[in-house]
N, C-alpha and C positions, 0 to 999 in steps of 0.2 A: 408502669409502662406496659402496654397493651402486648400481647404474643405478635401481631401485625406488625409495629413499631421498633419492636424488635430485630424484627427481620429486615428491615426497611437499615436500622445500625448496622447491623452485618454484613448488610449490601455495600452498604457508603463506608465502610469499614477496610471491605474486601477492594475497591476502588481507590483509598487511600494507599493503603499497601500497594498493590499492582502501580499504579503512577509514580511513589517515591522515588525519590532519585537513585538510589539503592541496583534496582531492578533495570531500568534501562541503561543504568550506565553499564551495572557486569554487564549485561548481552552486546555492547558498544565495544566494552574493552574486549572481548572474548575471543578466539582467534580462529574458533572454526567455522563462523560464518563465511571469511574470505575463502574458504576448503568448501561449503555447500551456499551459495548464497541463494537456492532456491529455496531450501527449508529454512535457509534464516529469515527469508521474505515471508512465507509461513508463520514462522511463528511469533513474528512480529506482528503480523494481521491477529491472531490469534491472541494476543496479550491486547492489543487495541479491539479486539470487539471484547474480549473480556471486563473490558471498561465501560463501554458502551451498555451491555447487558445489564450491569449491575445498575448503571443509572435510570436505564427505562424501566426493571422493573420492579426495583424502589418506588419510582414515579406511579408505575400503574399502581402498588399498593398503597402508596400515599394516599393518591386518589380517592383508590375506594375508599380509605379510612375517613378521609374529610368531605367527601362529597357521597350521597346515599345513593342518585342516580350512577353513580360510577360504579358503588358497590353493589347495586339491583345487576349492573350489564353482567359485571366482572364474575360474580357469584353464582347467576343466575341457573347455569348447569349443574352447580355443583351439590352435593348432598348436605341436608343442617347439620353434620357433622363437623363438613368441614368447613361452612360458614361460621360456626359459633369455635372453632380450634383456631381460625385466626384473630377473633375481636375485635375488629372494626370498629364497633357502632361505637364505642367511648375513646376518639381521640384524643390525645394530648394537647394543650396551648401550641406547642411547638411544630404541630403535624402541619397543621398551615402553608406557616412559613419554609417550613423544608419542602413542602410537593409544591409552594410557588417556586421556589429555587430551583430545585427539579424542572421544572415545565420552562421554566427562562431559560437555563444549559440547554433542554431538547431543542426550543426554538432557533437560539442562535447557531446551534449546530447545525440544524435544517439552512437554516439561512446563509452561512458559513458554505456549506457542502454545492446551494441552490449557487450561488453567487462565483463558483469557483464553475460550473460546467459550461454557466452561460458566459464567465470572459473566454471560457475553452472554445466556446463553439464560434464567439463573437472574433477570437483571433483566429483559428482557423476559416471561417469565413474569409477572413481578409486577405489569408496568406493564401486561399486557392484564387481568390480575385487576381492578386498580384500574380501569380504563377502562371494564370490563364494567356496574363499580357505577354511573358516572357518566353513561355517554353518553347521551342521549336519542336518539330517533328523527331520522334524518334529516326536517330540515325538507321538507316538499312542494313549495316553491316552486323549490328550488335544480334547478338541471339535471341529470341521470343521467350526461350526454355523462363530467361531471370525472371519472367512474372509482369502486373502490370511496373512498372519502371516511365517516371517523368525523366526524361534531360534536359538539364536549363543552360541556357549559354552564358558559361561566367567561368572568366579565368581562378577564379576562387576555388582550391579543392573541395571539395564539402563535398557529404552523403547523410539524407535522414528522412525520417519516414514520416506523416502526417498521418493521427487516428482519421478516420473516417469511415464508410463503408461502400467503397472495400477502402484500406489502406490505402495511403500510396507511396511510393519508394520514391524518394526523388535524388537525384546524382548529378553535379556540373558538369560541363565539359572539361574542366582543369581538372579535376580529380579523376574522368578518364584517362587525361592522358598522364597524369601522375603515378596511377596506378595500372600496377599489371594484371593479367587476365587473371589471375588465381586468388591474389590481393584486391577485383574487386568482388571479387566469390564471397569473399571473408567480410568483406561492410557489409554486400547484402545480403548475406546471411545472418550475421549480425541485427541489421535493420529487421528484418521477417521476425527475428525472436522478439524483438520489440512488441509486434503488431499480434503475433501468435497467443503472446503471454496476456496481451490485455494490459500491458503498462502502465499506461493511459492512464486507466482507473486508479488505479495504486496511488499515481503521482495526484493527480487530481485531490483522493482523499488524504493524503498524507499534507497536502497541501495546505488543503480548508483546514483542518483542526489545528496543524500548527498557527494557520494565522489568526482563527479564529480563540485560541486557548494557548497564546506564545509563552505563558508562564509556568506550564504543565511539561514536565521536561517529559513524560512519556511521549507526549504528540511531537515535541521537536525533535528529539530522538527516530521518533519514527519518520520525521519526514528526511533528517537528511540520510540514515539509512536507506531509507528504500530509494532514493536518489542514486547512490551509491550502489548497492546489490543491483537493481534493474542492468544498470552498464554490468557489471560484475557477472551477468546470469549470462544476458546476451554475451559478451564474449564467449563464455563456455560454451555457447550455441555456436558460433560462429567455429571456434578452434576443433569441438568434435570432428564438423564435415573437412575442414581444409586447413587444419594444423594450427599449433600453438603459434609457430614463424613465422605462418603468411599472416597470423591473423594479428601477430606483433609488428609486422614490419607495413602493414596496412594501415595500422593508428598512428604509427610513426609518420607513413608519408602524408595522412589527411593531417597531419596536427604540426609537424616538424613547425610551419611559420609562426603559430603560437607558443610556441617552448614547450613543449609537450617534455622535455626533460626536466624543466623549473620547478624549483624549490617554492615559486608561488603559491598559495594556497587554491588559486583559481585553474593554475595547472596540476596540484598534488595530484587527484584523481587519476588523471592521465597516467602521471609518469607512475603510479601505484599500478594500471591497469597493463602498461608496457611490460614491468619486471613481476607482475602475475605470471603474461604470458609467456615470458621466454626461460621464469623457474617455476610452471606450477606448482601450487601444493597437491600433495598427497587428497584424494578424496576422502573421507568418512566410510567405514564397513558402511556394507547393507543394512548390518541387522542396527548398528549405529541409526543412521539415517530414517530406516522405519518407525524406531522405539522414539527419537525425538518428533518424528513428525505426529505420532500417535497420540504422545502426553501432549504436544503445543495443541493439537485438534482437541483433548477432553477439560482442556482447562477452561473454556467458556462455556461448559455447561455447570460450572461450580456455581455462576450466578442463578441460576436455573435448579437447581439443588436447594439453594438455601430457602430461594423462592419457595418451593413446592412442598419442604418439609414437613411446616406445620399440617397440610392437606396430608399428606401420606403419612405422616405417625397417624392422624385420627380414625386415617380408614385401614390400617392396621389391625 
């Protein structure tokens, strides 16, 4: 087996490990996510590109090893030191088939990822069509300070934001009048952490790979997490500026017709995000909170490490 080849095991090694069921499920069971759910969002991307890395550049080294023009591009800067410490040129029977393999995952992840922005844009589309028809004029009495803000005529409580550029906040007329002036402070303040954080993107990617790779409990893992932390983050956005109460007794009065108390599992969420707010937990030290953000940030350069090895012992 070629020093290249090797590396290319280690990678697809280091990717079995990080996926096994093992890994996502401790950080599922784990209980201080719900205490930071912004560094558990963190470092969930962070274990998910760590996956990522390892595959692409396995792939690129596959590559070079089986095809010469790939190895001309790939190598091309680099010193015959470190071209002849990796050994390319005499691949394996099996190099083949593993950088075909490789290059099928990349593809369908592309296409996965492609496919999930364009129903994004294709339903948002539709939903500003439809909105266009319905919304009436911002009421005059309401205050300009809350930002751009649609009102739609509908005795339905509801509040929620549409990505775009710019965002937009949209709020019924039944949910103003359900809610009070400080409880609707707290949805859309809520709503803006949505649009601030970039959500969107999270949900989108957490999206594509699970549906794209449903068997890989890392990506389903990830995607109902971050489903779950995004609400989870935004509330703490919302309760900093206007309290843990308003911002408990706001999700109560937009949800109370759906059981937002229920034992259902399509309202668990809910009724988890209600008795968050009204018994926080405790935050995480600082120095907590930085030390894990710092190791979840250095763990995707491990693929990138093993990568580069053989090139950096040579010119050692």
């Amino acid at each position: 087996m070629t020093d290249g080849m090797t590396v290319c095991v280690l990678l697809l090694s280091a990717v079995a490990v990080t996926a096994a069921v093992p890994v996502p499920r401790a950080l599922t069971r784990a209980k201080w996510p719900e205490r930071e759910p912004v560094v558990a969002l963190w470092v969930w991307q962070c274990l998910v590109a760590t996956v990522l890395l390892c595959c692409l550049t396995a792939l690129v080294l596959g590559a070079a090893a089986v095809f010469h023009t790939v190895r001309a591009q790939v190598f091309a800067p680099a010193p015959p030191a470190v071209t002849e410490a990796y050994d390319l040129s005499a691949a394996p029977p099996w190099a083949t088939a593993l950088t075909l393999l490789l290059a099928c995952g990349a593809a369908w992840t592309t296409a996965m990822l492609a496919r999930e922005l364009v129903e994004a844009r294709r339903r948002r589309g539709q939903t500003r069509a439809h909105l266009r028809e319905r919304a009436p004029e911002l009421p005059a009495g309401l205050p300009s300070a809350r930002g751009p803000l649609l009102v739609l005529e509908d005795e339905y409580p509801d509040a929620w934001w549409m990505p775009g550029n710019p965002p937009q906040l949209i709020v019924t007329t039944g949910a103003l009048h359900r809610l009070t002036s400080h409880q609707l402070d707290a949805v859309l303040t809520h709503e803006r952490g949505h649009a601030r954080a970039h959500h969107d993107w999270l949900l989108h990617l957490s999206t594509a790979l699970a549906t794209g790779f449903p068997r890989i409990p890392l990506f389903s893992h990830f995607c109902d997490q971050t489903h779950r932390l995004v609400e989870l983050a935004a509330d703490d956005t919302a309760s900093r500026r206007c309290g843990h109460l308003t911002t408990a007794l706001a999700l109560i009065e937009l949800n109370q017709h759906r059981g937002v108390l229920s034992c259902a599992s399509s309202h668990r969420l809910l009724g988890e995000r209600v008795d968050r707010l009204l018994e926080p937990p405790p935050r995480l030290g600082r120095r907590h909170r930085a030390l894990t953000t710092a190791v979840a940030g250095l763990v995707p350069l491990l693929p990138l490490l093993i990568a580069f090895a053989p090139g950096l012992n040579a010119l050692a």
